[in-house]
SERO-4910 file (N, C-alpha, C, O; in steps of 0.05 Angstrom, whole numbers):
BEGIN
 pado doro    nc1    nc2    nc3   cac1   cac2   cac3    cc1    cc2    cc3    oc1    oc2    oc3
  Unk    A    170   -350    -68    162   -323    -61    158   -306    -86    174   -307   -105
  Unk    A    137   -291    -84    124   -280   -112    152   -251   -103    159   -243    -80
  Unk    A    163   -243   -132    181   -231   -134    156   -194   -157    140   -191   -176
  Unk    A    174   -173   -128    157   -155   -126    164   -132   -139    182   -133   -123
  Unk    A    168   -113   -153    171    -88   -165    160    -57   -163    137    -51   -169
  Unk    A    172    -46   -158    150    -19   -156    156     -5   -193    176     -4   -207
  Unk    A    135      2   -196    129     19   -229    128     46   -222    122     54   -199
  Unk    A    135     62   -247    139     94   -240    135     90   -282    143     75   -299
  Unk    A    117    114   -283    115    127   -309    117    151   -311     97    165   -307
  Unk    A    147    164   -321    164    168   -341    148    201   -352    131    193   -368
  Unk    A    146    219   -352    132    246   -368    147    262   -386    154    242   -373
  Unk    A    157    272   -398    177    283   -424    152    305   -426    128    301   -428
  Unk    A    169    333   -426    158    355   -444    172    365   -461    187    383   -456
  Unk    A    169    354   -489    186    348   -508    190    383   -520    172    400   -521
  Unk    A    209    385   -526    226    410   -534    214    431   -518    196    445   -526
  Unk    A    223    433   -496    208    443   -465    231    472   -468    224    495   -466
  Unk    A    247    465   -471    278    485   -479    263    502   -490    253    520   -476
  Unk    A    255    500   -523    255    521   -540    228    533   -533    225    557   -534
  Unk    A    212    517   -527    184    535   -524    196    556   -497    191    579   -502
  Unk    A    209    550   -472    217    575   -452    228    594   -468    217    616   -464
  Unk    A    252    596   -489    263    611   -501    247    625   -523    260    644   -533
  Unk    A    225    622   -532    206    636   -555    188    651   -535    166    658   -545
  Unk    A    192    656   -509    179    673   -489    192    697   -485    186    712   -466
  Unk    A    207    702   -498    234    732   -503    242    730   -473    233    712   -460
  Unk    A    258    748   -462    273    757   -440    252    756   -413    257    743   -393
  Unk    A    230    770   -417    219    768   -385    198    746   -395    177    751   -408
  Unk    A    209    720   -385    200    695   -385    196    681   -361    178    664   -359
  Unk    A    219    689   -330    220    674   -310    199    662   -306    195    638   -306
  Unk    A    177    689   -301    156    687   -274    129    665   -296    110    651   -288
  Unk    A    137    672   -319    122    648   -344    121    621   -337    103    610   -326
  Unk    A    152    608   -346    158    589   -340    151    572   -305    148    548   -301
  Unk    A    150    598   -284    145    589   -262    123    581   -265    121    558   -272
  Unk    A    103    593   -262     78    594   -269     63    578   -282     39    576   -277
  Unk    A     80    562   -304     71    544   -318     78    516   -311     67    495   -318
  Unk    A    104    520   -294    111    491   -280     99    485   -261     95    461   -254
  Unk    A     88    509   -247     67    501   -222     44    482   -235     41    457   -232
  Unk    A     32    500   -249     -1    490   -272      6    464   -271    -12    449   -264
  Unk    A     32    451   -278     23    430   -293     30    413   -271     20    391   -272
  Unk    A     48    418   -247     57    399   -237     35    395   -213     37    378   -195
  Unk    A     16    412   -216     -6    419   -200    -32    390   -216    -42    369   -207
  Unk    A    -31    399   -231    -52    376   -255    -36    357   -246    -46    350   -225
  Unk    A    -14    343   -253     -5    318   -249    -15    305   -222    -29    286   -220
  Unk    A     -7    317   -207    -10    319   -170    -41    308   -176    -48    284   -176
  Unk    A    -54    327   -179    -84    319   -176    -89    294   -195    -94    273   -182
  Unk    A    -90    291   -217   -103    267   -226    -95    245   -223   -108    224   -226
  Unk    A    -62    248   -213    -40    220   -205    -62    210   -177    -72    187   -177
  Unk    A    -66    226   -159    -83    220   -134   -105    213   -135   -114    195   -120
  Unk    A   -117    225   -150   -144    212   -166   -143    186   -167   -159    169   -157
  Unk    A   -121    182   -180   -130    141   -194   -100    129   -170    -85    111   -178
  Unk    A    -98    140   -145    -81    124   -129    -54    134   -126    -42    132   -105
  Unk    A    -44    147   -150    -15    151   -155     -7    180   -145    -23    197   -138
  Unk    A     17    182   -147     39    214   -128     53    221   -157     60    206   -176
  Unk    A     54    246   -156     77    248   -176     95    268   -163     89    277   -141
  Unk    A    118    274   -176    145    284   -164    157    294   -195    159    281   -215
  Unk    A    164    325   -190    174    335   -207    203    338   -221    213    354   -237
  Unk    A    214    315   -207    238    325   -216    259    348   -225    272    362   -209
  Unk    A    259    349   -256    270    372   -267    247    395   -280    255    416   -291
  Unk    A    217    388   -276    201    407   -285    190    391   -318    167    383   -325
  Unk    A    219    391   -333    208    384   -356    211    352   -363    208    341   -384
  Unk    A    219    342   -338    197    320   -332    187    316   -306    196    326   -286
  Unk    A    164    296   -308    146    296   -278    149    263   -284    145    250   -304
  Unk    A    158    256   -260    154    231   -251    130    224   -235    126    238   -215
  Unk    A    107    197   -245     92    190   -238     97    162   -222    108    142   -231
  Unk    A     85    166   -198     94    139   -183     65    117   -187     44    121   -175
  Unk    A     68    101   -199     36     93   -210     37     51   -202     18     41   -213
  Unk    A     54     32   -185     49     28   -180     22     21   -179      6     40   -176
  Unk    A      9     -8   -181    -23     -9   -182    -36      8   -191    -56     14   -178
  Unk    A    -31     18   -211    -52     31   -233    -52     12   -257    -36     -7   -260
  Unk    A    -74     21   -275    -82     -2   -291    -69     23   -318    -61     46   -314
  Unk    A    -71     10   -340    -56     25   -363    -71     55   -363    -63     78   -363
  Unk    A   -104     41   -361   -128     55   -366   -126     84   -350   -136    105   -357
  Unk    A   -111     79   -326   -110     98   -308    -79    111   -310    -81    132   -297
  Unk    A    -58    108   -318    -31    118   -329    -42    137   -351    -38    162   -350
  Unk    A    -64    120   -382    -66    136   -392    -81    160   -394    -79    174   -414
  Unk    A   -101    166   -369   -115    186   -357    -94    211   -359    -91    228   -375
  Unk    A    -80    204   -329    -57    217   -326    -46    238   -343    -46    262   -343
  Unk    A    -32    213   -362    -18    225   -385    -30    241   -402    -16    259   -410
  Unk    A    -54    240   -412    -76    255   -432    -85    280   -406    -76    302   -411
  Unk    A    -98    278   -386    -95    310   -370    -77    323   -367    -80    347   -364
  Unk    A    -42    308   -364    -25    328   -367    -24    349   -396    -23    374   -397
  Unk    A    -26    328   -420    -20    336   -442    -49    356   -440    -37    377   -446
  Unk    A    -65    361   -438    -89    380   -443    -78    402   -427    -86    424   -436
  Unk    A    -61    405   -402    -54    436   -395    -18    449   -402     -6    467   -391
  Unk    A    -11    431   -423     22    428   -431     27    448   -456     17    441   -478
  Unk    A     35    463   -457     49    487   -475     57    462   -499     46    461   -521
  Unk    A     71    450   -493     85    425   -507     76    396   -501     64    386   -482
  Unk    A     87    385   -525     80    362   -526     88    335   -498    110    337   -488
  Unk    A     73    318   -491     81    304   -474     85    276   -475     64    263   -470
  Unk    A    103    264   -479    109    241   -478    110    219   -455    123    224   -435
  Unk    A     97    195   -456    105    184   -423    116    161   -430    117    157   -455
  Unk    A    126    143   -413    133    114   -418    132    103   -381    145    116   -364
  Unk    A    116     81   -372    119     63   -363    137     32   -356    140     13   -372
  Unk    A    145     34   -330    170     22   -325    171      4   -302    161     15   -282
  Unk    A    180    -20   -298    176    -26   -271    211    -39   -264    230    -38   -280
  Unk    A    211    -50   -241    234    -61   -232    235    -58   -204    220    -45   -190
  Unk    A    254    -70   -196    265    -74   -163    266    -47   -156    251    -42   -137
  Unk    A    277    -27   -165    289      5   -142    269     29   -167    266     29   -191
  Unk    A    261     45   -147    248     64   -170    273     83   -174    269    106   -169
  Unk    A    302     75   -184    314     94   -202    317     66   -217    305     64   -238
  Unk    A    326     52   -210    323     19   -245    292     28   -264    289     24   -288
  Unk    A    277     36   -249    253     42   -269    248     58   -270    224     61   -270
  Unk    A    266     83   -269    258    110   -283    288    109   -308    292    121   -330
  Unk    A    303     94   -295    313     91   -318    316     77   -348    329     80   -369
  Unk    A    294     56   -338    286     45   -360    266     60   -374    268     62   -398
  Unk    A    246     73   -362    223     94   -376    239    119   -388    228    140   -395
  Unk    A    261    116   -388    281    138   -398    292    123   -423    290    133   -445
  Unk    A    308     94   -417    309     93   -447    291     83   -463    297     77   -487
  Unk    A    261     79   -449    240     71   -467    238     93   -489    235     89   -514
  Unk    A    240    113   -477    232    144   -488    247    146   -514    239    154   -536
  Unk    A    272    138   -507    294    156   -533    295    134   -549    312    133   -566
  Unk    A    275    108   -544    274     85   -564    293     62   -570    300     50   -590
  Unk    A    300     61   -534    323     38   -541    295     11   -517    277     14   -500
  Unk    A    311    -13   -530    306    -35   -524    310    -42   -498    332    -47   -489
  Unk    A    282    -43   -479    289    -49   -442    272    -75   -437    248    -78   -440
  Unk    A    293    -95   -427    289   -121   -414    280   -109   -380    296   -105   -362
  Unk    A    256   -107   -380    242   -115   -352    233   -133   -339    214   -147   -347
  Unk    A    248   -137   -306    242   -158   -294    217   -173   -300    200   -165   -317
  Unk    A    214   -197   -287    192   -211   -287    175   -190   -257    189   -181   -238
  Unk    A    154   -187   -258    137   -183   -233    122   -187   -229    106   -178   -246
  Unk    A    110   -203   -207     93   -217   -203     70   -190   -192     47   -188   -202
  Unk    A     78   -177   -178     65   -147   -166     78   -129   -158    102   -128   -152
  Unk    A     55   -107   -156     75    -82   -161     59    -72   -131     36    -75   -122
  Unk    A     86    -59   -121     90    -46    -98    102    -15    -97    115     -4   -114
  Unk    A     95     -6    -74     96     20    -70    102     26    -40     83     30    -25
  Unk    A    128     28    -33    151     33     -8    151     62     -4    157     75    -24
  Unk    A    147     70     11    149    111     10    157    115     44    145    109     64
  Unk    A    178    127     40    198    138     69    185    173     74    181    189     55
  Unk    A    179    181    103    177    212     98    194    214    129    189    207    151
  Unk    A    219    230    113    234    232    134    234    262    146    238    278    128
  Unk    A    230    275    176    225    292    178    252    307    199    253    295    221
  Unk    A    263    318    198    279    341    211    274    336    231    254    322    228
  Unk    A    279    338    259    279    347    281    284    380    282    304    390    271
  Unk    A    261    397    298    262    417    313    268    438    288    284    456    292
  Unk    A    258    436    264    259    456    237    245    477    252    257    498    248
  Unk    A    226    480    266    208    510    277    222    520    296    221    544    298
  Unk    A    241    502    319    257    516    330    281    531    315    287    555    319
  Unk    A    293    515    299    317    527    289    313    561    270    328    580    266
  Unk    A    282    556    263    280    577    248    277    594    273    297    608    273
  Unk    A    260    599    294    262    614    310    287    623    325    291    645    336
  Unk    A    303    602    323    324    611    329    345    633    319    360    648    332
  Unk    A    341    628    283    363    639    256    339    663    242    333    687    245
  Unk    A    330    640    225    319    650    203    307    633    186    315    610    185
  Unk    A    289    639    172    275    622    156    295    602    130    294    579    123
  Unk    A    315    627    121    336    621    102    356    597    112    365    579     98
  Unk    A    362    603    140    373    595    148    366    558    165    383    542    174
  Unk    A    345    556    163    330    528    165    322    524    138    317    500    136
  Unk    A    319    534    117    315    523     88    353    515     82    356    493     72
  Unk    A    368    525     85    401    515     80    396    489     87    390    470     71
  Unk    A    398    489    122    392    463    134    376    447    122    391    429    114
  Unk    A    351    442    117    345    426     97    349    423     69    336    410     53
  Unk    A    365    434     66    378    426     34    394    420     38    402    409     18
  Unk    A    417    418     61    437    397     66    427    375     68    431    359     50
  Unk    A    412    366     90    390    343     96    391    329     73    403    308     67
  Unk    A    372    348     54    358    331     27    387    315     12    388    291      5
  Unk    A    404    331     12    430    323     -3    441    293     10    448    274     -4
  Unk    A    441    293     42    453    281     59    435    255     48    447    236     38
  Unk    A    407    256     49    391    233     47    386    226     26    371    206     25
  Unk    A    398    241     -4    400    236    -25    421    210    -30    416    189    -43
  Unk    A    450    220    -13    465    207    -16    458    173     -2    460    152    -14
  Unk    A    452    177     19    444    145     30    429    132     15    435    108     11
  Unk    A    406    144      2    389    125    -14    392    127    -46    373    121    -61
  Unk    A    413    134    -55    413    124    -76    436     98    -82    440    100   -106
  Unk    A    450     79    -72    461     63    -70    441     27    -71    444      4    -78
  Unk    A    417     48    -56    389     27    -63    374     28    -82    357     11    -89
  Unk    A    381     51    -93    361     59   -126    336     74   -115    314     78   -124
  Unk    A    349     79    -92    313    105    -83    318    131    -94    337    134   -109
  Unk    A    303    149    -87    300    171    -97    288    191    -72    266    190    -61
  Unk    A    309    210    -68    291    238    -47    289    261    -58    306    275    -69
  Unk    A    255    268    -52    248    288    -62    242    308    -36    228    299    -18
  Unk    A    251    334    -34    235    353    -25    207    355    -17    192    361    -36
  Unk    A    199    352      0    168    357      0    154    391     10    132    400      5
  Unk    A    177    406     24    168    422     28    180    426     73    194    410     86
  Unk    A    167    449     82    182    462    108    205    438    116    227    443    108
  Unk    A    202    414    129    215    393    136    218    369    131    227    352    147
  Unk    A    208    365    102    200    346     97    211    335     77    217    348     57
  Unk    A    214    305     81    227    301     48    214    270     44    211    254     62
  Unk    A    209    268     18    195    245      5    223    229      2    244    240     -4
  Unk    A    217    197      8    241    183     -7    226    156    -13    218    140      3
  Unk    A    224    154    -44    211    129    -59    237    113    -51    260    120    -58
  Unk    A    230     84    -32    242     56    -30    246     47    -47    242     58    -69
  Unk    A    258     19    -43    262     -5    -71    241    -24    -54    231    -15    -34
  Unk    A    239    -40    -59    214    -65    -49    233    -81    -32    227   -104    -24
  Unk    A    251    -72    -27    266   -107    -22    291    -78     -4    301    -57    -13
  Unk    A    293    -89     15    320    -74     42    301    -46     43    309    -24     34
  Unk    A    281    -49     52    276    -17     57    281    -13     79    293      8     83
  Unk    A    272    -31    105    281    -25    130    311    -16    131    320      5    140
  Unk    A    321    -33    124    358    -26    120    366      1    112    383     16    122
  Unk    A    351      6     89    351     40     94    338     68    103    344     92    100
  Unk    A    317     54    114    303     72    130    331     75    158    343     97    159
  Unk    A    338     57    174    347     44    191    377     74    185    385     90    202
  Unk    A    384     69    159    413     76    157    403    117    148    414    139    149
  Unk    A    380    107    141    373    142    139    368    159    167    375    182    168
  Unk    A    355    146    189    355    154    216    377    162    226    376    181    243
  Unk    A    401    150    218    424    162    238    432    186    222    449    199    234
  Unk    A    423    197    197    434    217    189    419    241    213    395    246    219
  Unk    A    439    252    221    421    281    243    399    291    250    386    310    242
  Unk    A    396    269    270    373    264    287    338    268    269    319    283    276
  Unk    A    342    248    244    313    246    228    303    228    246    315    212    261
  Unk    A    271    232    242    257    220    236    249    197    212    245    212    193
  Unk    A    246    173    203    230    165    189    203    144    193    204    126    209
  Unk    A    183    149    179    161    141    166    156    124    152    156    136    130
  Unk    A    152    103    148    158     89    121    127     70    117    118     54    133
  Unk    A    119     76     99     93     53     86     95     39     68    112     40     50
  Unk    A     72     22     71     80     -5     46     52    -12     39     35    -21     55
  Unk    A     49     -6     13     15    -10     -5     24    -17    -32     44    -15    -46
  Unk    A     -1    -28    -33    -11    -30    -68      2     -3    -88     13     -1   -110
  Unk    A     -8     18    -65    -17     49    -89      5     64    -70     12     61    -47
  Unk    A     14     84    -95     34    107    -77     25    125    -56     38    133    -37
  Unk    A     -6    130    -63    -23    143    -51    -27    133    -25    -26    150     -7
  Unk    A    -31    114    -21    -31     94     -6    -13     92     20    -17     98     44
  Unk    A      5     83     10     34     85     25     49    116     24     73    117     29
  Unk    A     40    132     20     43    161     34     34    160     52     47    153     72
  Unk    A     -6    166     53    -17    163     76     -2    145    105      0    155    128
  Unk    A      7    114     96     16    104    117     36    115    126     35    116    151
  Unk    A     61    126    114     84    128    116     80    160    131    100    171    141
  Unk    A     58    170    132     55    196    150     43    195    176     48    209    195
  Unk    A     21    171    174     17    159    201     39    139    216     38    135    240
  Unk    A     58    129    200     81    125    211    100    142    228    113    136    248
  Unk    A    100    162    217    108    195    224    103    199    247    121    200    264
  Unk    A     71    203    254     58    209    268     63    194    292     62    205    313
  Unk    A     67    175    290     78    156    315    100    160    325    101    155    349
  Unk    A    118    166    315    143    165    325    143    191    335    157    193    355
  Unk    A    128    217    326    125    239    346    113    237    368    122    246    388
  Unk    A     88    223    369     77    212    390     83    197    410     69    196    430
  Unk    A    109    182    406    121    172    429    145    178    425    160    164    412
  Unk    A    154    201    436    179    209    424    211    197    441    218    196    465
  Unk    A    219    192    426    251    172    441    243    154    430    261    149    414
  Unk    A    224    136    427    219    112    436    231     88    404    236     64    406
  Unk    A    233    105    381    239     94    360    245    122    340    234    144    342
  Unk    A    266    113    320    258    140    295    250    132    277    237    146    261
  Unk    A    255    100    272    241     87    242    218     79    254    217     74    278
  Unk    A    192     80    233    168     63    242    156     56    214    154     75    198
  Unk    A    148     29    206    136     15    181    112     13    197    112     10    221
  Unk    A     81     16    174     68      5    177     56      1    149     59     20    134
  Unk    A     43    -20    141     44    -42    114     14    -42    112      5    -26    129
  Unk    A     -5    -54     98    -37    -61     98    -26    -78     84    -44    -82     68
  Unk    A     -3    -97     76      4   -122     61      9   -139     78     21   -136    100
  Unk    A     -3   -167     65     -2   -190     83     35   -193     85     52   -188     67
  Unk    A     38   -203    112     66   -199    119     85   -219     99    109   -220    106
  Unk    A     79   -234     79     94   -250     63     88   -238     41     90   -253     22
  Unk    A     79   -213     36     83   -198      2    109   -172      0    106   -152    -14
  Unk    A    128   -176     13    145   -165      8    174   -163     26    173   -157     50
  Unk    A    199   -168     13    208   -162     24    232   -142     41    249   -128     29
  Unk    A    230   -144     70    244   -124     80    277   -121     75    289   -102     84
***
């Protein structure tokens, strides 16, 4: 069995600190402003050639790139750096769980020595796990008060999937992104469902881009028949390229 990996490239806005601080005191709405710009650019050209990106801490952006070719990473990387106050560094990474390969594109960066798996292909697993009844609860409270609730959520589903080396991101009203590992994703889609009454979504592609799309028409189904399941996979991979 061909042994599978998902890749993520790595973004650094190198001395990101001092350039916010040479903005004197009324800097906030700067810095906001400027994390949007860029994390806005990333978004778009990552989608462009297939790929998602996810911002992490701002002053770096994680690119989920998966089936991109160098040619298309280094796109990426050169449109970020054309709207960057600062300099931008990337490094490319692959491995079994996308936190093993953001942490290797981490110590690519600071120039230490990373033994990466063998991979035969690279894959791209993406969970979108959704809240139950976020429009009621806000009608119920408050808007603040369903944003709490989902930041418990995010926390809650933080904690389940990182023991697999996934990663959950925020996506926004009810929504939260969570990059798989290639290998037990059902197992934690499965173990992310019982957290308070989620939904999940889950797709399986070549491209991140890719397996969003599915992993939202996965979504889509399980609202569509509602009871009837909370996990739902659907793959465009032949059923022996990866495993569950």
């Amino acid at each position: 069995m061909s042994r599978a990996c998902v890749k993520v490239t790595l973004l650094e806005l190198a001395n990101y600190r001092r350039w916010t601080e040479l903005l004197g005191s009324d800097r906030e709405w700067r810095i906001q402003e400027g994390q949007s710009e860029l994390y806005r650019r990333a978004q778009e050209v990552a989608a462009s050639r297939g790929g998602l990106a996810i911002p992490l801490r701002y002053d770096f952006l994680l690119v989920l790139s998966s089936g991109l070719s160098n040619g298309d990473i280094d796109y990426i990387v050169d449109s970020v750096r054309a709207v960057s106050p600062v300099e931008v560094r990337g490094s490319t990474a692959a491995a079994e769980s996308p936190a093993a390969a953001v942490s290797a594109a981490f110590a690519s960066l600071r120039g230490s020595a990373v033994n990466e798996p063998e991979c035969d292909e690279e894959l791209s697993v993406l969970g979108h796990v959704d809240l139950d009844d976020v429009t009621g609860l806000t009608e119920r409270t408050d808007p603040l008060e369903a944003f709490h609730r989902v930041q418990e959520l995010l926390g809650e589903v933080s904690r389940e999937a990182k023991p697999y080396g996934g990663i959950a991101q925020y996506l926004g009203g009810d929504n939260i992104l969570v990059v798989m590992p290639v290998a037990n994703y059902e197992e934690l889609a499965t173990r992310l469902s019982k957290v308070d009454r989620v939904k999940v979504g889950v797709g399986v592609s070549r491209t991140p881009r890719k397996a969003a799309e599915l992993a939202t028409r996965s979504l889509d189904w399980i609202r569509s028949n509602r009871g009837r399941a909370y996990v739902k996979v659907l793959s465009d991979l032949p059923e022996s390229a990866v495993a569950k």
